[in-house]
PyMOL Python script that loads the backbone (N, CA, C, O; Angstrom):
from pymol import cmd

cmd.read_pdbstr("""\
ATOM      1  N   UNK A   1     -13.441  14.195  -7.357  1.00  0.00           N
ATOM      2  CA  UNK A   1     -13.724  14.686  -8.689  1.00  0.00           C
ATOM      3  C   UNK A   1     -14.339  16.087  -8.622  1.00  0.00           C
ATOM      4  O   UNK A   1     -13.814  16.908  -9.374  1.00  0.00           O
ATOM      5  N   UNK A   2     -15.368  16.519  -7.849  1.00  0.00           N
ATOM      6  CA  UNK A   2     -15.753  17.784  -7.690  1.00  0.00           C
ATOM      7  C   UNK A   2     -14.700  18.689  -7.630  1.00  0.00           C
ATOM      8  O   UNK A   2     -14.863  19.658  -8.372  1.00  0.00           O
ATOM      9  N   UNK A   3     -13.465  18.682  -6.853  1.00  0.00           N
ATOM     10  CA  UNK A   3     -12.526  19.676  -6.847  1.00  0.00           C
ATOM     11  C   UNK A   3     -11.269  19.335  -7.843  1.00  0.00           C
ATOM     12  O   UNK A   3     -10.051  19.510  -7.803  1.00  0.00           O
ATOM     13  N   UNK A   4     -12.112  18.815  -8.662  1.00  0.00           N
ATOM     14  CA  UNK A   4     -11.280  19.079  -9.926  1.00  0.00           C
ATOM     15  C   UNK A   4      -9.948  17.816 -10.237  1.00  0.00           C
ATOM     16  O   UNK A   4      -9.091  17.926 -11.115  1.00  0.00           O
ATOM     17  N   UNK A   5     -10.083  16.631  -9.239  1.00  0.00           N
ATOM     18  CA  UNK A   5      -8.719  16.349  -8.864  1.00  0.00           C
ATOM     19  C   UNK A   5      -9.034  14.838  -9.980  1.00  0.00           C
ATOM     20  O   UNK A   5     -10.065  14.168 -10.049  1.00  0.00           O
ATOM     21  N   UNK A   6      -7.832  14.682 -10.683  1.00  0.00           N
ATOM     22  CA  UNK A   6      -8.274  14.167 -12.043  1.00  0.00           C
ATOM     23  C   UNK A   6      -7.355  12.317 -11.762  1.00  0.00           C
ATOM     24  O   UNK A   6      -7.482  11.369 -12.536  1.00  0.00           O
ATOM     25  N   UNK A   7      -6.870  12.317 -11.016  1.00  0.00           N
ATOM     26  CA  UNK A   7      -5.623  10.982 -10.765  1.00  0.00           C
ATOM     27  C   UNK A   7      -5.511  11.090  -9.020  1.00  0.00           C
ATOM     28  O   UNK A   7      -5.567  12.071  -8.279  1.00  0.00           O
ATOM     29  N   UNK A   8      -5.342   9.731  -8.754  1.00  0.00           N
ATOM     30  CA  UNK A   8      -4.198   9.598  -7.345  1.00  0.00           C
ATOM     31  C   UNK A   8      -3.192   9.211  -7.696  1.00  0.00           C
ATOM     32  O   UNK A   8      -3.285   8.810  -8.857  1.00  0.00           O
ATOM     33  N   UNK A   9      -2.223   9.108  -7.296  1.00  0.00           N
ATOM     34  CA  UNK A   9      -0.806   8.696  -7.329  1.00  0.00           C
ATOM     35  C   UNK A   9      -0.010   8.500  -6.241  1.00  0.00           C
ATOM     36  O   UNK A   9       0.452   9.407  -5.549  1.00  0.00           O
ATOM     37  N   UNK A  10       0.183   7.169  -6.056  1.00  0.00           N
ATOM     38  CA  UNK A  10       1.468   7.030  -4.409  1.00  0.00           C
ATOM     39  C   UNK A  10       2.098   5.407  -4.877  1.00  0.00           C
ATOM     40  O   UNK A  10       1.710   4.412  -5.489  1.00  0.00           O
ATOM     41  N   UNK A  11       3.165   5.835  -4.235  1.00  0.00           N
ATOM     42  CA  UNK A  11       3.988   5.045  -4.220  1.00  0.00           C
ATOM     43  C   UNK A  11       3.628   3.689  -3.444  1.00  0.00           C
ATOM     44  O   UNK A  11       3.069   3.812  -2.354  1.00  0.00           O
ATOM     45  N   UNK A  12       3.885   2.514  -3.887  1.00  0.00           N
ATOM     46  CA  UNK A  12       3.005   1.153  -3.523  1.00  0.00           C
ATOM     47  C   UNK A  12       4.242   0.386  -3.108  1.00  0.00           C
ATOM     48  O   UNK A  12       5.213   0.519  -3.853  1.00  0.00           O
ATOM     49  N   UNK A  13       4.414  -0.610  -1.753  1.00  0.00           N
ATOM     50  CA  UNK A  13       5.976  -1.549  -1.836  1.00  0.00           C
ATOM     51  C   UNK A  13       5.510  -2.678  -2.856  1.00  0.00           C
ATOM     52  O   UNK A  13       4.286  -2.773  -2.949  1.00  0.00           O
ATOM     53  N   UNK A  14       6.162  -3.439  -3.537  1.00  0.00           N
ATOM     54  CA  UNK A  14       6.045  -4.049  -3.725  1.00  0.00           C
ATOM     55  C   UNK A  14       4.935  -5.431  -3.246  1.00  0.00           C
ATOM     56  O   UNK A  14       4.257  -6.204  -3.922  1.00  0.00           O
ATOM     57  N   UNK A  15       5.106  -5.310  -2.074  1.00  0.00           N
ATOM     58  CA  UNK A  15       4.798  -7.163  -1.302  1.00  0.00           C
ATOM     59  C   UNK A  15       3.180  -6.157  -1.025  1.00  0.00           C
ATOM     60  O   UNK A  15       2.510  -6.795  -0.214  1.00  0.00           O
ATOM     61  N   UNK A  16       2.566  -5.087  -1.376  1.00  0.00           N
ATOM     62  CA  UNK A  16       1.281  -5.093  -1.279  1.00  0.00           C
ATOM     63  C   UNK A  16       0.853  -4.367  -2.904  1.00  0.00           C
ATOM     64  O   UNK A  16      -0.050  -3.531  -2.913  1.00  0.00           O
ATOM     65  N   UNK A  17       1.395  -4.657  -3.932  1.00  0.00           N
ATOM     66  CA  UNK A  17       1.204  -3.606  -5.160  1.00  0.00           C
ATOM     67  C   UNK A  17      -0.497  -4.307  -5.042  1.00  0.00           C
ATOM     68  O   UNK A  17      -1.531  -3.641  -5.007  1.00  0.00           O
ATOM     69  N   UNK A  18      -0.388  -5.790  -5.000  1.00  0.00           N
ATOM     70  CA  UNK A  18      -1.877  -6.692  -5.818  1.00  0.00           C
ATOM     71  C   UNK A  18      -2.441  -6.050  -5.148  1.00  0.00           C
ATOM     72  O   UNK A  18      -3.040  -5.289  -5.909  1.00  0.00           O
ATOM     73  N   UNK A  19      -2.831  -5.663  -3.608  1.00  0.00           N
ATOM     74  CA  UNK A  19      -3.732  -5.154  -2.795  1.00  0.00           C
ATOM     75  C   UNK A  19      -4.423  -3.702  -3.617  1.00  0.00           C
ATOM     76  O   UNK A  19      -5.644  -3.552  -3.666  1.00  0.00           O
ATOM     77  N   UNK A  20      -3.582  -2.823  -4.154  1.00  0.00           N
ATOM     78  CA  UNK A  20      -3.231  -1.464  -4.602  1.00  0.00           C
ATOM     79  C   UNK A  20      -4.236  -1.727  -5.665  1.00  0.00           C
ATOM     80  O   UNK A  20      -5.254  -1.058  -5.843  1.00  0.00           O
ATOM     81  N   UNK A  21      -3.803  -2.912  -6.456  1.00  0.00           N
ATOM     82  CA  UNK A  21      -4.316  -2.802  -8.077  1.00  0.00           C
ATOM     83  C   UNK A  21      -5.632  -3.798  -7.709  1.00  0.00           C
ATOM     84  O   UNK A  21      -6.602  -3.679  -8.458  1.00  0.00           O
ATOM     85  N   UNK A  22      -5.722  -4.750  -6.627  1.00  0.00           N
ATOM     86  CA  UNK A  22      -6.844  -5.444  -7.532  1.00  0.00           C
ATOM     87  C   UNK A  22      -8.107  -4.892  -6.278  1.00  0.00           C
ATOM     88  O   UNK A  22      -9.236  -4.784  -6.757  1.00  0.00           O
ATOM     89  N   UNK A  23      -7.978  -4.559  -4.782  1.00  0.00           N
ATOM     90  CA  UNK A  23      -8.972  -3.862  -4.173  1.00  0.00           C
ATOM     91  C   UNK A  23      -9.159  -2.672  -4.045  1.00  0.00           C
ATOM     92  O   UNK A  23     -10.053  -2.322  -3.275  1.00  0.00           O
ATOM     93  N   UNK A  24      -8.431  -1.732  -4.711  1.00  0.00           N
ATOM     94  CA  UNK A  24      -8.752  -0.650  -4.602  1.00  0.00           C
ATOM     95  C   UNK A  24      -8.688   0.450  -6.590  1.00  0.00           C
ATOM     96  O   UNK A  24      -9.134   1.552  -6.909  1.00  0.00           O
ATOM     97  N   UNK A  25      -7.944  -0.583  -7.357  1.00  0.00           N
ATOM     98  CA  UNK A  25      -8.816   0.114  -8.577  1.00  0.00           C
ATOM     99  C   UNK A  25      -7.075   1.393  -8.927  1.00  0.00           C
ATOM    100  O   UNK A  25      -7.113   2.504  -9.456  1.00  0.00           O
ATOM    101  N   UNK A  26      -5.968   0.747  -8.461  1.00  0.00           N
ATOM    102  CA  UNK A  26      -4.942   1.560  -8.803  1.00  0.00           C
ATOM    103  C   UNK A  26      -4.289   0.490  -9.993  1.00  0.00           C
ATOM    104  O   UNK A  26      -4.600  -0.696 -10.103  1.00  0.00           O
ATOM    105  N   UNK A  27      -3.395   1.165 -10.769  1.00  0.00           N
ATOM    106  CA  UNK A  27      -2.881   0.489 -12.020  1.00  0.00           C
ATOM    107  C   UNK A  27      -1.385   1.305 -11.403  1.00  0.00           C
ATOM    108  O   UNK A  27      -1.318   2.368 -10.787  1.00  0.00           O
ATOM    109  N   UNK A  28      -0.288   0.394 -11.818  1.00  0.00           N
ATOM    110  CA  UNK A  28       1.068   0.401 -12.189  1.00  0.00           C
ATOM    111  C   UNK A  28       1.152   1.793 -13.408  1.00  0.00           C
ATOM    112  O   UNK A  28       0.590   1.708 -14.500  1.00  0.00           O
ATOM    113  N   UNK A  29       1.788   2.776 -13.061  1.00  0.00           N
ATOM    114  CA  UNK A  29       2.367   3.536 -13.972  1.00  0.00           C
ATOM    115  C   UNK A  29       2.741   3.134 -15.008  1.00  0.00           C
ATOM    116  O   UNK A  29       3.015   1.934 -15.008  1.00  0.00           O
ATOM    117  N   UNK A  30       2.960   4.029 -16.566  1.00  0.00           N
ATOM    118  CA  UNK A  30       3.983   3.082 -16.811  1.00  0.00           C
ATOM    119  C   UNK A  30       5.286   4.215 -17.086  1.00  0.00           C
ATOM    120  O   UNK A  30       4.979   5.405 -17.023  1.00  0.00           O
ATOM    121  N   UNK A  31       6.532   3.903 -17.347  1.00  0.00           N
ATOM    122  CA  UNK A  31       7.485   5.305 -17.386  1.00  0.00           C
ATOM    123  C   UNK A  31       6.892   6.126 -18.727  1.00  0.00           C
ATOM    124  O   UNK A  31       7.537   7.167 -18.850  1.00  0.00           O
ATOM    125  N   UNK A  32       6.134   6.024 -19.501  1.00  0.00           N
ATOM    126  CA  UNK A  32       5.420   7.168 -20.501  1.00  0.00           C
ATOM    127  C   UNK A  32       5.025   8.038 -19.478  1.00  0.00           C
ATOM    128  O   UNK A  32       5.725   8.959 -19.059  1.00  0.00           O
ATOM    129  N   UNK A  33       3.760   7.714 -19.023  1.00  0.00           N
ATOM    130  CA  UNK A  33       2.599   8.077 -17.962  1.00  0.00           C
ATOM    131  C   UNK A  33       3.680   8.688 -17.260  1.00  0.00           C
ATOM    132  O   UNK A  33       3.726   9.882 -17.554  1.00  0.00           O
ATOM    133  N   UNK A  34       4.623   8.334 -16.400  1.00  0.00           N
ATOM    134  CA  UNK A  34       5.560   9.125 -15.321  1.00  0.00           C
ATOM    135  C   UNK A  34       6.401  10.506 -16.040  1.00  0.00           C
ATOM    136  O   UNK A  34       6.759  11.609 -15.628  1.00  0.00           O
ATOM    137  N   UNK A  35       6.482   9.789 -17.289  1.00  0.00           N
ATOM    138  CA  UNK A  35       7.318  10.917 -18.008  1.00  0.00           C
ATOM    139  C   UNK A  35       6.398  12.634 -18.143  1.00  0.00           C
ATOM    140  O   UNK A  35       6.776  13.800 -18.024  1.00  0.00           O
ATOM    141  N   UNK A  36       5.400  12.142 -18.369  1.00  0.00           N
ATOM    142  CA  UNK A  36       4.438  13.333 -18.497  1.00  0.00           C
ATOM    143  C   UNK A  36       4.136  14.357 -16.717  1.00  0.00           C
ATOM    144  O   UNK A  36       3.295  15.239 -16.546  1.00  0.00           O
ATOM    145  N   UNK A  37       4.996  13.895 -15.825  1.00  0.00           N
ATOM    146  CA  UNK A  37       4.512  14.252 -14.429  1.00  0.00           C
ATOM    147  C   UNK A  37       6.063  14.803 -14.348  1.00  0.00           C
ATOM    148  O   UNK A  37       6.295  15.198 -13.205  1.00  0.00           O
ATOM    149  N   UNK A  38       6.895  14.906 -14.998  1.00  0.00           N
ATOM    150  CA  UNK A  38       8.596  15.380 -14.777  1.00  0.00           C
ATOM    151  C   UNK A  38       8.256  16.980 -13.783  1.00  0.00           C
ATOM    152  O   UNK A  38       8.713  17.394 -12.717  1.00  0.00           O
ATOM    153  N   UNK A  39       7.650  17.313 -14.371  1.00  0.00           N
ATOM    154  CA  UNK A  39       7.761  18.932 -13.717  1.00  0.00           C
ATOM    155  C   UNK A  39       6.850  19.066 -12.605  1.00  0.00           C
ATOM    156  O   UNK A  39       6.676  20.238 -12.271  1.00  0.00           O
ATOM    157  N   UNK A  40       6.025  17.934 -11.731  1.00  0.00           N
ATOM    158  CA  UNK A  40       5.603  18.052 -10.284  1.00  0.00           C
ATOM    159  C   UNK A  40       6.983  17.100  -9.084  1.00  0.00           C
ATOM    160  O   UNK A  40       7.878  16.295  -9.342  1.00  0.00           O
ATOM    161  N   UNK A  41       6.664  17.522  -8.237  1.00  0.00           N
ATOM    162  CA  UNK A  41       7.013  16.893  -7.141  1.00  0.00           C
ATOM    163  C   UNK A  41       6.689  16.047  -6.776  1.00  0.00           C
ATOM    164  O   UNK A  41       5.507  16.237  -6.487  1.00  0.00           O
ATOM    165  N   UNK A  42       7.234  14.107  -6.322  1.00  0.00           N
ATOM    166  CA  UNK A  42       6.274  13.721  -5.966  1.00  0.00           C
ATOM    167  C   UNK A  42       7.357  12.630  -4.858  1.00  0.00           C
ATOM    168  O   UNK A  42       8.403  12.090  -5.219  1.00  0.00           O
ATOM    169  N   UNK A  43       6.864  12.563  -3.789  1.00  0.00           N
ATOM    170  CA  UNK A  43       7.479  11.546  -3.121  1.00  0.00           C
ATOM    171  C   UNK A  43       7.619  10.064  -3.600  1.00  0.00           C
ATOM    172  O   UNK A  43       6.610   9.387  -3.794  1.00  0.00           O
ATOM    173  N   UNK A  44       8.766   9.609  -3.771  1.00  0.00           N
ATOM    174  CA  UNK A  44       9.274   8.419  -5.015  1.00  0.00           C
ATOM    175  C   UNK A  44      10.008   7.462  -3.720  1.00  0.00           C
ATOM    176  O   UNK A  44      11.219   7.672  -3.642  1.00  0.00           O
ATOM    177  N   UNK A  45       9.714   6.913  -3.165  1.00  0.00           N
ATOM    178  CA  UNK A  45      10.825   5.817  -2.295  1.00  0.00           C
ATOM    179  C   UNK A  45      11.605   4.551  -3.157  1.00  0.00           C
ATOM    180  O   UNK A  45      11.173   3.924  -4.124  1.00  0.00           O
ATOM    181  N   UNK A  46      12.552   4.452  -2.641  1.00  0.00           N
ATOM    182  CA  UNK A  46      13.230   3.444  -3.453  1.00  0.00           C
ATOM    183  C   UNK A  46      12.652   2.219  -3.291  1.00  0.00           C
ATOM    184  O   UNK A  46      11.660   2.341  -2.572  1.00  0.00           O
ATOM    185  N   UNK A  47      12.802   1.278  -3.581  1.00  0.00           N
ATOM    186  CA  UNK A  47      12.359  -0.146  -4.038  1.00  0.00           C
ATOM    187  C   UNK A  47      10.419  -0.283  -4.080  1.00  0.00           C
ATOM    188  O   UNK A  47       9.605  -1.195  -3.938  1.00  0.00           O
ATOM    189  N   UNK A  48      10.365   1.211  -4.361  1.00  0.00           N
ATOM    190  CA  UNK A  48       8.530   1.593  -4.607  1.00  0.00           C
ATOM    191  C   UNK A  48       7.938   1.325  -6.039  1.00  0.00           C
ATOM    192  O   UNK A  48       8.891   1.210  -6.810  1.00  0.00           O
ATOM    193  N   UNK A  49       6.854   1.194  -6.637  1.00  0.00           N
ATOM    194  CA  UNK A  49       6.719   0.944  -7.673  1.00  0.00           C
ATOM    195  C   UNK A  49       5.467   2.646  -7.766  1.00  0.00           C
ATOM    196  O   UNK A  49       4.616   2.648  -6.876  1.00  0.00           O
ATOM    197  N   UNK A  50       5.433   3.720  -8.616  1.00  0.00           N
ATOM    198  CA  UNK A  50       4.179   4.260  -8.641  1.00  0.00           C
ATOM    199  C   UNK A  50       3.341   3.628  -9.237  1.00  0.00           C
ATOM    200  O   UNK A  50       3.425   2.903 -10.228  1.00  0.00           O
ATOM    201  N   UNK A  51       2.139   4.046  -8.325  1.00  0.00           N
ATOM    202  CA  UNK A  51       0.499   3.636  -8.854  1.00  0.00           C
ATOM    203  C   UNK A  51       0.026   5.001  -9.501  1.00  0.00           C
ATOM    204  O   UNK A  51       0.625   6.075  -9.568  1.00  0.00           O
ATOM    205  N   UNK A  52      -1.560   4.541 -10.078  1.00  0.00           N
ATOM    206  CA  UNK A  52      -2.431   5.794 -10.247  1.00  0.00           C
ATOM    207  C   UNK A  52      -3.366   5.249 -10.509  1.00  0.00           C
ATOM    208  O   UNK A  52      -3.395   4.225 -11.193  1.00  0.00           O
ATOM    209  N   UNK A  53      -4.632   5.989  -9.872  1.00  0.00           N
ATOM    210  CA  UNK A  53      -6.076   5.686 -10.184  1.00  0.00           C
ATOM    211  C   UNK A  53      -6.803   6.533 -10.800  1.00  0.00           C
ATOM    212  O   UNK A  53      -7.004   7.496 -10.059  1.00  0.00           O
ATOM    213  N   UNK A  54      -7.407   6.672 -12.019  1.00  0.00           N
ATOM    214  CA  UNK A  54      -7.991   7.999 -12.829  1.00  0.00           C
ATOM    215  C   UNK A  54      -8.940   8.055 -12.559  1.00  0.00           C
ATOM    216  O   UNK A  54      -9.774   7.191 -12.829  1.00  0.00           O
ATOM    217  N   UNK A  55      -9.239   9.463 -11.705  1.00  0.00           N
ATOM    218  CA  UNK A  55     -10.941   8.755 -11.113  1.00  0.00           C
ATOM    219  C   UNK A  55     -11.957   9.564 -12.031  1.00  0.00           C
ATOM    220  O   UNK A  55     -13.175   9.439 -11.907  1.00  0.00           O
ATOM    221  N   UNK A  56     -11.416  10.323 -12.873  1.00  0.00           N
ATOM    222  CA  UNK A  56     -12.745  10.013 -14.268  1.00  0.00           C
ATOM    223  C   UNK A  56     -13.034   9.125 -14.696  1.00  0.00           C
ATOM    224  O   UNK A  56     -13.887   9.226 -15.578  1.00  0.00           O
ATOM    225  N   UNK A  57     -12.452   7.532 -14.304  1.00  0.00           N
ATOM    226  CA  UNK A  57     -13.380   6.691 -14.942  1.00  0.00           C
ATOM    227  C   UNK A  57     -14.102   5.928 -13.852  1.00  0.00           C
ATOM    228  O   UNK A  57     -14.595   4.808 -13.992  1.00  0.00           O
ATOM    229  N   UNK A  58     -14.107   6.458 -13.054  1.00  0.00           N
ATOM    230  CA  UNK A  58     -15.028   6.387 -12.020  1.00  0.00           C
ATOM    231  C   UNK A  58     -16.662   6.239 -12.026  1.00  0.00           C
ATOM    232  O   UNK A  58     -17.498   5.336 -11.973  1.00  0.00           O
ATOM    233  N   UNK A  59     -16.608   7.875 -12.138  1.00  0.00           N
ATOM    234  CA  UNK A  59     -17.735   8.242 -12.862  1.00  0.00           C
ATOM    235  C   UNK A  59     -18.625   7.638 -13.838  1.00  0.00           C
ATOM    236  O   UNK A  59     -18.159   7.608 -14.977  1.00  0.00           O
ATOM    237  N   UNK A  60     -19.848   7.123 -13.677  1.00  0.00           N
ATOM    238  CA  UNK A  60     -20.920   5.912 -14.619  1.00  0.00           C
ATOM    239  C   UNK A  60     -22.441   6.434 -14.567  1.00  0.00           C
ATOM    240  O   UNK A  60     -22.976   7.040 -13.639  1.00  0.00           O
ATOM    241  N   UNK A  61     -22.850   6.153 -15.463  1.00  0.00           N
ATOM    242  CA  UNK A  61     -24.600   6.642 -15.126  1.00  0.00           C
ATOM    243  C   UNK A  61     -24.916   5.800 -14.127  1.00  0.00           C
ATOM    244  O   UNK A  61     -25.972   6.095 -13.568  1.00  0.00           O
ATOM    245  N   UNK A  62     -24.213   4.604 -13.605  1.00  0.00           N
ATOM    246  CA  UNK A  62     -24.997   3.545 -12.307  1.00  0.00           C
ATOM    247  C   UNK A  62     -24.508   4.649 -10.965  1.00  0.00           C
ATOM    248  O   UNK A  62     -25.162   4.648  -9.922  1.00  0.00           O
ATOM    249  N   UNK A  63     -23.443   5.451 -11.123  1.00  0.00           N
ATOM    250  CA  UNK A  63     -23.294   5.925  -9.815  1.00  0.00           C
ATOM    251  C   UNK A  63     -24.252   6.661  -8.693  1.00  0.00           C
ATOM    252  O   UNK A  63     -25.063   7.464  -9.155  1.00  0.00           O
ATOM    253  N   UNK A  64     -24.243   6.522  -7.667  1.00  0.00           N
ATOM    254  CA  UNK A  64     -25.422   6.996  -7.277  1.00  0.00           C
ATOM    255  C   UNK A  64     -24.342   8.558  -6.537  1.00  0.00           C
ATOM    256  O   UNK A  64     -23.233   8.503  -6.006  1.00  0.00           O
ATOM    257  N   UNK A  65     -24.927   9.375  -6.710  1.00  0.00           N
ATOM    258  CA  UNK A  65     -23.848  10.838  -5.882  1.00  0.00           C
ATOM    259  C   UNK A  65     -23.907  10.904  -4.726  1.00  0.00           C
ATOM    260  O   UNK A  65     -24.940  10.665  -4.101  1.00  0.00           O
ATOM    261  N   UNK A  66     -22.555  11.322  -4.079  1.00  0.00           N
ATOM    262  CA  UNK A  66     -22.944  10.938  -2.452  1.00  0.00           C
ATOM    263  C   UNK A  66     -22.963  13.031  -2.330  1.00  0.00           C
ATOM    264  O   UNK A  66     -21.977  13.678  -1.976  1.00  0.00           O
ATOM    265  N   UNK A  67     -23.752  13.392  -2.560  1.00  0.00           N
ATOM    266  CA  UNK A  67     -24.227  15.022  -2.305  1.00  0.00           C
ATOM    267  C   UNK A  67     -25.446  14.378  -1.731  1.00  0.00           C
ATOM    268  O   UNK A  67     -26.056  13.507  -2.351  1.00  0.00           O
ATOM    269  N   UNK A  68     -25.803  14.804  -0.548  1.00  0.00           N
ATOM    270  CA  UNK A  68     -27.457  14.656  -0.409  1.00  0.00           C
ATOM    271  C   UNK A  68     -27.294  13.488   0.298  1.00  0.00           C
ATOM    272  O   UNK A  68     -28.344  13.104   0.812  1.00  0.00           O
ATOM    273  N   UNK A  69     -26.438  12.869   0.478  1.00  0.00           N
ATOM    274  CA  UNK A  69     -26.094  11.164   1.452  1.00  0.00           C
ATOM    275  C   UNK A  69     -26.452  11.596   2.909  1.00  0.00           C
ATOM    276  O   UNK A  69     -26.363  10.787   3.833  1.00  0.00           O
TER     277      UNK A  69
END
""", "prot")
cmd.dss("prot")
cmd.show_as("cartoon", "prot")
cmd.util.cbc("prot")
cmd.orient("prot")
């Protein structure tokens, strides 16, 4: 988040998407959301599903900052 970086995004196989979405905090695209990314580049493999994690909502008054860790 400090350098500005607002989403992750990668391509997930299938037989580990749950891993993607339920331990690490990524959600299933949906083709709206993809539609709005037409004009970047992004490595797409076939039988892949995209993820993305918005890590502005990350960010909470409980967080503790790792500056100073």
């Amino acid at each position: 988040m400090k350098l500005d970086v607002e989403r992750l995004v990668l391509p997930a196989v299938p037989s580990v998407l749950e891993t993607w979405t339920n331990s690490f905090g990524f959600a299933k695209m949906t083709i709206h959301e993809r539609s709005q990314f037409l004009g970047y580049t992004f490595l797409d493999f076939e039988g892949t599903v995209m993820c993305q994690k918005l890590l502005m909502n990350i960010a909470s008054s409980d967080s503790v900052p790792l500056i100073g860790m």
